[in-house]
N, C-alpha and C positions, 0 to 999 in steps of 0.2 A: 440849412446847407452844411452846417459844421457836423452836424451828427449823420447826413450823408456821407458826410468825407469820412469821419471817425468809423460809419458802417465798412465801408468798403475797403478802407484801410484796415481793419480786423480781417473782413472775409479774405482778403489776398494773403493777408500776413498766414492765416491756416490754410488757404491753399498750397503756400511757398512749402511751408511747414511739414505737410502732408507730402510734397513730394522728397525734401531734404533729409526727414528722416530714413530714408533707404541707406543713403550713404553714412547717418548715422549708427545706424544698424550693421552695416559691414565695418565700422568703425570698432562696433563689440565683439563681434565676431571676433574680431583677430586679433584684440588685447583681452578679451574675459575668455573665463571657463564659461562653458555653457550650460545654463541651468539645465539641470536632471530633478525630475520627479518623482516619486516614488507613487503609485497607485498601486491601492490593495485593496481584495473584495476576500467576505467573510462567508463560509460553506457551513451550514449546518450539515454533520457528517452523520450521528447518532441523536435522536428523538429521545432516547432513554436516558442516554447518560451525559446530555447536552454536551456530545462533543461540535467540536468545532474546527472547522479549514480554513487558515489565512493564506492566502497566496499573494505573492507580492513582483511587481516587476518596475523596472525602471525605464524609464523613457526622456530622452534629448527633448529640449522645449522650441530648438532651431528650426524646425520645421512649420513647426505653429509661430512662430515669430516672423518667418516668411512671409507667410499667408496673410498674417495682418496686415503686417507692412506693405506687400502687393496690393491689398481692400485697398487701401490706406491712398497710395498713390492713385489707383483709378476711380477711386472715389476723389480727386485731387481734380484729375483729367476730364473725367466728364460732368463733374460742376462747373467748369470753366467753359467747357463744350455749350452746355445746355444755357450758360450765360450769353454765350454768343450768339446764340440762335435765337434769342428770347424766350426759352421755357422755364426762365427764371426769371418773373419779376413782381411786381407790388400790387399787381390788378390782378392775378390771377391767383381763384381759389385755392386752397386745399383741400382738395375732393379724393375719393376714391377713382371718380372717374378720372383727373388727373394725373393719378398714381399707377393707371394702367397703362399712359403713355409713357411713365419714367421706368418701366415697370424695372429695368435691367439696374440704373441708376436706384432707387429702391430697395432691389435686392444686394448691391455691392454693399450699402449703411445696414442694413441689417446683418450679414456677415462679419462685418467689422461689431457690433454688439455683442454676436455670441461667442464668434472667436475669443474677444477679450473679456469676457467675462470666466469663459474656461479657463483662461489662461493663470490671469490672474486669481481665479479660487484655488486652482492646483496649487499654485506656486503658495499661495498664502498660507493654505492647510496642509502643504507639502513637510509629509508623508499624506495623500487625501484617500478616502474612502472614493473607490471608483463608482460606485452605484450614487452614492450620494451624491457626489459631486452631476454627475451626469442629470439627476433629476433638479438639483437645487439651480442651477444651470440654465436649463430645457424653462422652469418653473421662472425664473426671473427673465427669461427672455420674452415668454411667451406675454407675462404679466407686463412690461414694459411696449412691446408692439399692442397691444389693446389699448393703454390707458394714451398709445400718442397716434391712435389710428384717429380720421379725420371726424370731426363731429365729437357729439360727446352722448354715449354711452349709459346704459345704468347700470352694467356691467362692470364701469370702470371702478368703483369702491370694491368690490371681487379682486377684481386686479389689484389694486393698492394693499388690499391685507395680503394676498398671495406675496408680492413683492417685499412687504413688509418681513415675513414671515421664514421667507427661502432667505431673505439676504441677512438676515439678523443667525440663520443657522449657521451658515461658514462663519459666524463670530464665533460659535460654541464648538467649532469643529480644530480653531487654530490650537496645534499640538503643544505652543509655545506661545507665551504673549512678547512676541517680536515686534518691537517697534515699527518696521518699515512696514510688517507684516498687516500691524492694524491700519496703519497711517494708508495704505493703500488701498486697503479694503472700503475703507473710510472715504476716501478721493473718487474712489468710481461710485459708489454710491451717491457721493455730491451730485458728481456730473449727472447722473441717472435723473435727480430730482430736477436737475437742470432743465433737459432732454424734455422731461414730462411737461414741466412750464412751460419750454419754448412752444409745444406744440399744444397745449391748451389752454393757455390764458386769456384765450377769446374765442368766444363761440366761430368768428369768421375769422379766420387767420393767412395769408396770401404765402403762395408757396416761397419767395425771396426768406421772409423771417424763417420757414422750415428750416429752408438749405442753409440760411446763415450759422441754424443752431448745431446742424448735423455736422457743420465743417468745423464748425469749437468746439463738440463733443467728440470727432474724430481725433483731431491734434490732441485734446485731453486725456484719452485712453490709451493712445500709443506715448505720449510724455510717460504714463503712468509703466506703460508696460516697458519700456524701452531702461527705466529707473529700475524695476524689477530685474532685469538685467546683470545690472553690475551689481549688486546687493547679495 
């Protein structure tokens, strides 16, 4: 009974979470500068005399901070939604077939993955290689929905070095060894390894633990991203 209490007492406390960070976020807004990034892509101009083209532009991160924070809250909405109805509880699979009746609910937790993972490599490696980031990015997203898709895979050790591999590169891409800079890169990477457990550490897994894990990996990457922020 206590570790029922102590579940659903977490799962609310990251629902509440999920949806109070908006107002946190207008909070930043209007006492911080808002982060700017710098993305630059590299032109080979001349074959002969290896020249080369940097071009570079700058871009406000307010926009994409939006966006999460919006994942964020209706990802908040319709876990509580899908609670009421009972498409969330302790008997029922984690199936594929399952996941094409959440399918919208689904695609909101995966938005919020890749969004935050863009975010936070830019910001990390900011000044960041656009091409890179874009692939290293697309490669850790991709690598992370495989190894937490339902069942298990022989695929999934592909995944794990892919994973391994892209997210160990934005270590080698930070222009500067800035504390917050590693300490964050470092934190979403946790959560990621988290995210993976929650959704494989038993071959039969019922969709409630999913969404418990998805609503403490949600609050965990917007805490991260929202910290990035005022930094």
């Amino acid at each position: 009974m206590s570790n029922m209490l102590a579940e659903e007492f977490s799962k609310a406390t990251g629902l509440g979470f999920l949806i109070s960070q908006v107002f946190i976020l207008i909070f930043l807004f209007l006492y911080y500068k808002e982060p700017v990034a710098v993305l630059f892509s590299v032109k080979m101009v001349n074959m002969t005399s290896k020249e080369v083209e940097v071009s570079s532009d700058e871009y406000g991160m307010s926009v994409v901070y939006l966006l999460i924070s919006a994942a964020g809250c209706m990802f908040s909405f319709m876990s509580a939604q899908m609670s009421e109805r009972g498409l969330i509880d302790n008997m029922t699979e984690y199936s594929d077939e399952l996941l094409g009746t959440v399918a919208a609910w689904n695609a909101v937790f995966w938005a919020i993955v890749l969004l935050s993972h863009g975010l936070i490599a830019i910001l990390v490696c900011n000044p960041a290689d656009l091409y890179m980031i874009a692939l290293t990015v697309l490669g850790i997203f991709v690598a992370l929905k495989q190894m937490c898709g339902p069942g298990r895979r022989k695929t999934d050790s592909v995944a794990l070095i892919t994973f391994m591999l892209f997210s160990g590169l934005i270590f080698s891409e930070m222009h500067t060894r800035h504390g917050m800079r590693m300490l964050a890169w470092t934190s979403v990477l946790m959560v990621d390894v988290l995210l993976v457990i929650g959704h494989s550490f038993e071959s039969h897994i019922n969709i409630e633990t999913i969404a418990n894990c998805r609503v403490f990996y949600s609050s965990s990457v917007l805490v991260i991203v929202l910290i990035l922020y005022a930094v």
